[in-house]
Each structure stands twice: as C-alpha cells, then as structure tokens.
C-alpha positions in Angstrom: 0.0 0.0 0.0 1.4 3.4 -0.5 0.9 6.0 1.4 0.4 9.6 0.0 2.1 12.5 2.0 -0.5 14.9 3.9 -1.2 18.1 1.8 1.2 20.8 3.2 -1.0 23.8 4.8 0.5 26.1 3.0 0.4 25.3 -0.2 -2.3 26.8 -1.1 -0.6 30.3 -0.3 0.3 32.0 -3.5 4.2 33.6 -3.2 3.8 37.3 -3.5 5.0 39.4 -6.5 5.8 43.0 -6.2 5.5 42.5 -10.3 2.1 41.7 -10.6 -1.1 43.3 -9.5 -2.8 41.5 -6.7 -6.3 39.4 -6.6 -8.8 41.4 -5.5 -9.7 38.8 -3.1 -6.2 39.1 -1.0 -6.3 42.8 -0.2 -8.4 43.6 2.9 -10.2 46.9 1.8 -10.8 48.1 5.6 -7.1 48.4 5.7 -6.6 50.2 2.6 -9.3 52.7 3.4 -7.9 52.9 7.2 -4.2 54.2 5.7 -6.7 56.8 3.1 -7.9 58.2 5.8 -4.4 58.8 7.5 -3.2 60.2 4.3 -6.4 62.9 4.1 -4.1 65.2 6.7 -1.4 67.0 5.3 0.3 70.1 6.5 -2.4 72.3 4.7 -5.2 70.4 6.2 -4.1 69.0 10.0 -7.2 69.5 11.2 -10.6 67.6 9.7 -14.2 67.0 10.0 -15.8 63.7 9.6 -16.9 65.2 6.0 -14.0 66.8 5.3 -12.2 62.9 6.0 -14.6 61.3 3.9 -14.5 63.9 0.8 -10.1 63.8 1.0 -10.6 59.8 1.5 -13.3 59.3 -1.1 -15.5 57.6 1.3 -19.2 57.8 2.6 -19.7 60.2 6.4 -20.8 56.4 7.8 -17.6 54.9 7.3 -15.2 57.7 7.7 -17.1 58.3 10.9 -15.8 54.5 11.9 -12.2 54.4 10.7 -12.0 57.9 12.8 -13.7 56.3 15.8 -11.1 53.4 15.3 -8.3 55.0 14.6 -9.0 57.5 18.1 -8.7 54.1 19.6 -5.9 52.6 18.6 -4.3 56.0 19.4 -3.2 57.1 15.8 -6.3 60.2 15.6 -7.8 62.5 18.6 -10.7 63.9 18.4 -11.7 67.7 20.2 -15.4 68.4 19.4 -16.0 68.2 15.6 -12.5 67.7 14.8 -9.8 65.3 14.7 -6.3 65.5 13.9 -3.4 62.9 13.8 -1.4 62.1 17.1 2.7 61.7 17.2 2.1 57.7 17.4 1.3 57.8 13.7 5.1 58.9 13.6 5.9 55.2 14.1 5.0 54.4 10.7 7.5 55.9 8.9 10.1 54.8 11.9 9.2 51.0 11.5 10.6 52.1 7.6 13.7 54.3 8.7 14.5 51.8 11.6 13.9 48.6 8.9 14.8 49.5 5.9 18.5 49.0 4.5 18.9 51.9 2.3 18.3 54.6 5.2 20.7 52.2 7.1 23.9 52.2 4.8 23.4 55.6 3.4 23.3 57.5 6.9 27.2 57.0 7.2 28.0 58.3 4.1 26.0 61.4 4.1 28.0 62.2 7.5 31.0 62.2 5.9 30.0 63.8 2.8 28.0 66.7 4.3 31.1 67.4 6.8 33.7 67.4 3.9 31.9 70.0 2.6 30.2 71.4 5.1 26.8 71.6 3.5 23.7 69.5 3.9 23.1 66.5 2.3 20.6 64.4 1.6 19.2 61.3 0.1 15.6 60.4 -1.4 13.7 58.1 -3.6 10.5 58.1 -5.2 7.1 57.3 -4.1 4.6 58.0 -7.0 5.0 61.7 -8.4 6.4 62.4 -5.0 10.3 62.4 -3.6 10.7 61.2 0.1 13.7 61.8 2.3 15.0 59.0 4.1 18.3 59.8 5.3 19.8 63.7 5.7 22.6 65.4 7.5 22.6 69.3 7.9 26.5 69.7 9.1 25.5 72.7 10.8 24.0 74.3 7.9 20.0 74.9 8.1 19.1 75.3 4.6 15.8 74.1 4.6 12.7 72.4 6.6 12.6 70.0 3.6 15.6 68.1 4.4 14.8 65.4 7.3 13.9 62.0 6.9 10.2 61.6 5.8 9.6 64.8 4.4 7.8 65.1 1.0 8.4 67.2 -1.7 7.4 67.3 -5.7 9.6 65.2 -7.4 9.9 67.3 -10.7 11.4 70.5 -9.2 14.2 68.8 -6.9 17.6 67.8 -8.2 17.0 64.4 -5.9 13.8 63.9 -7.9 14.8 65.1 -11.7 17.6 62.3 -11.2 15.0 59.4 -10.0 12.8 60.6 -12.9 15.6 60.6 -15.4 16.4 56.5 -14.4 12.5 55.8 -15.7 12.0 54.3 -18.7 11.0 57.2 -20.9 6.9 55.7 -21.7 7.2 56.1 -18.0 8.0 59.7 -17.9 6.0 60.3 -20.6 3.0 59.2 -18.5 4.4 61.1 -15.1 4.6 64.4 -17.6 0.7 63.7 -19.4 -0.5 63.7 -15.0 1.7 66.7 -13.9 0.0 69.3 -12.9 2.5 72.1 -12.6 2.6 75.1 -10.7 5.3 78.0 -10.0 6.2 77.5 -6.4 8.9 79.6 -6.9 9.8 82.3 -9.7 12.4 79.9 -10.6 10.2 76.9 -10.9 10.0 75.2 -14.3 6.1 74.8 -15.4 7.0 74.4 -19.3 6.2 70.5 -19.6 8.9 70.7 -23.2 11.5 72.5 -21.0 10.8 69.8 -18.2 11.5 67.2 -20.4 14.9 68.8 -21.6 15.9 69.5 -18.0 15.5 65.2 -17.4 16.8 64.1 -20.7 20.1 66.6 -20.1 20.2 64.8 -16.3 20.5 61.7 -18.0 22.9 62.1 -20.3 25.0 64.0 -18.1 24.5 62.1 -14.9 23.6 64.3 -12.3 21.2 67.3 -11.8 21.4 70.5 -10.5 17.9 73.0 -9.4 18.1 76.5 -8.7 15.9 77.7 -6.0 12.5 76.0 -7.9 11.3 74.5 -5.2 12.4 77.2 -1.9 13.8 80.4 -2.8 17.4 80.6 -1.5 17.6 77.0 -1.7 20.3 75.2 -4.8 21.0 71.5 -5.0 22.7 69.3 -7.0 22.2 65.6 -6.7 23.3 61.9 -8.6 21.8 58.3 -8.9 22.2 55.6 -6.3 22.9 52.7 -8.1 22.8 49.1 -7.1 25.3 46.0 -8.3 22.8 45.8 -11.0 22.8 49.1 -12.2 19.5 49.8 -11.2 19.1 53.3 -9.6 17.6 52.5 -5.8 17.9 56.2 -4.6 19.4 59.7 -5.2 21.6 61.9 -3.0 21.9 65.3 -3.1 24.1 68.4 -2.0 22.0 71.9 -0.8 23.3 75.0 -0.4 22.5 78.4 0.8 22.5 80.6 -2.5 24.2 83.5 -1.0 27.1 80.7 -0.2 27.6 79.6 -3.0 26.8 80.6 -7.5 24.9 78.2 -9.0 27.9 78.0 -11.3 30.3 76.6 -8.9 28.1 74.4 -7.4 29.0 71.8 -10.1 33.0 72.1 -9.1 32.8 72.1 -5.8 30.0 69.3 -5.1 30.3 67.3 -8.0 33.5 65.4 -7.4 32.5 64.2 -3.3 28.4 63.2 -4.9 30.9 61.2 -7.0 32.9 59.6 -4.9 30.0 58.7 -2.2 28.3 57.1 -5.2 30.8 54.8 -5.9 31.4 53.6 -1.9 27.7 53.2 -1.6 26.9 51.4 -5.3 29.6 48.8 -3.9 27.0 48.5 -0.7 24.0 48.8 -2.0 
C-alpha cells in the first residue's frame, strides 16, 4: 500500500510578486481605506471634519465616521469636538521604515562624511509616486531648509534628488508622469513648461547628475546623482544643498560634483 504524503498547509498560499497586481480577493479593503484616511491630513489640512475625512478619502460620512472612531482608539487620531487630527504615534509608521529599511541604514554613514567634507547638507531620497521622500539627511551645521529630514515630502519634478530618479525611468514612464503633472510655479524659478521639463530630465540623464536652482524654496540650490545598485538599477538619489548667498549656481558643479561622486561609488559597492 502506498501512502500519499499529507497536503502541506500552505500550499495553497500564493508567493507574493511585487510585479504583478494583486487578486482582489487578498487585499483587505478596511485596511486600505484605514491608511486613506491617515493620508487625508497633510500640512495644509491638519485639522478635519468627519466630511472633510470622507471627501479627502473618497468615502461615505458612515464609514469615515468609523475608521475615525477606530483610529482614536488605537491612538493614531484625537478627536476635540467636531474635529480630529493625527497624534505623534502615527510617527511610528515611517520609523518602523527608517529603523527597517536597509537603504536609510547604509546611506546615513556616508552622508555624515559627505556633508562634513563640505560642510553643506546632504541628503538622500527616492521616489514614491509623483512624489520624492527623504530617508536619510545630514545638515552639518547648515540649516538650509525644513525639507531636508527623513520623511519629508516634496514634488519630485522641481528637486535635483527627484529630476535624477525621474531621469532612471523608462522614458513611456516619464511620458506618462509628464501627461498627469500638474505644474505650478512654487517659486519664480520653478519650471512649469512640460517641453522644458523634459529637456531638464533628458540633459540629467545624459550627463549624470542634476542641479535646481531655487525651484522649489527660494534661497535653496542643489545638486544631486543616482544611487545605483550592483545591478545598475538606480535604488535612490543623493543630493548636495546650499545656501545661494554661499555659493553661485555656477560653482556648485565644481565644488560638489566630485565628493556626490565619490559617495556614489562607496555606496553602489554597498548597495
């Protein structure tokens, strides 16, 4: 008689692809919509209404009312009168990334010893969606801006970090990222010509780096280069800031250029 092996348990458990869009049936909704409503505050809006939370989340009062209820709960949302706002525990979302995540991990080091060489700030960033995310920054002293700390956002078309992540997508991708863009002048100096956008990413990629001249905080010039991994696949970027009455946009080039060059190698060999 043979005998046939019991059915392993998990078997049935599809691996997961980061490729591939998901079945329907393997995403929980309630947690999706739980994270939307999270993401309705932002630093123009901190403080919401139940209708305001279910406009910004694109869901009914009735349910917004419950995730809010939930989420005041759990700790994550308080609530004074008609209107909640998101407590400092929510802060531990983005720390479970920054305390997890390798990249923030090996690139800290680095951007200590490149922001001291030159005593400037440095940072590094990556993409999320049309956005650019810090993960990892050093200010050496210099205050440049409120944009550079780990977990700040910032539009990824008028930032050397984000040019240079934009300039490592295939180019039907950037098409498609220039079709959505909605641009507006920030700055005098911000570019809202979508042709002259599209030079400023094609000459990043030929050239290899990227520089921006106050277009996203007046005062504020950077210049910044790919993170690439042993595959040649850009991961990340890192950047150099600096004050504009420090330093001409024309030097910046010959006096950052060379140490964004050499941390780029060390860290390529790491990452």
């Amino acid at each position: 008689m043979t005998i046939k092996p019991l059915p392993d348990a998990r078997s049935d458990i599809a691996p997961i692809s980061s490729s591939e869009e998901p079945l329907k049936r393997d995403l929980i909704a309630g947690l999706e919509k739980g994270l939307l409503v999270i993401e309705a505050f932002d630093q123009e809006r901190s403080r919401l209404t139940i209708s305001e939370v279910a406009q910004r989340a694109g869901l009914t009062r009735a349910a917004a009312r419950r995730y809010l209820i939930t989420l005041t709960h759990l700790g994550y949302v308080r609530h004074e009168q008609k209107v909640f706002s998101l407590t400092p525990k929510v802060l531990r979302l983005g720390q479970s990334y920054l305390h997890s995540a390798r990249l923030p991990r090996i690139v800290q080091p680095l951007l200590y010893r490149l922001a001291y060489s030159l005593e400037e700030a440095a940072s590094a960033g990556v993409l999320d969606h049309d956005e650019l995310v810090c993960v990892a920054a050093v200010s050496a002293g210099r205050l440049v801006s409120a944009t550079l700390q780990p977990g700040t956002r910032v539009p990824a078309f008028c930032t050397a970090n984000g040019r240079v992540l934009l300039a490592s997508l295939p180019q039907a991708q950037i098409e498609s990222f220039l079709e959505r863009l909605q641009l507006e002048p920030i700055t005098a100096h911000t570019i809202v010509n979508k042709e002259r956008l599209l030079l400023e990413i094609t000459r990043t990629r030929a050239q290899g780096y990227a520089v921006v001249d106050q277009e996203l905080e007046l005062g504020l010039r950077t210049i910044a280069v790919p993170l690439k991994n042993f595959r040649g696949e850009t991961v990340a970027a890192v950047n150099v800031s600096v004050h504009a009455a420090r330093m001409a946009v024309e030097d910046i080039v010959e006096r950052c250029l060379p140490a964004l060059l050499k941390a780029q190698v060390e860290l390529t060999a790491l990452l």
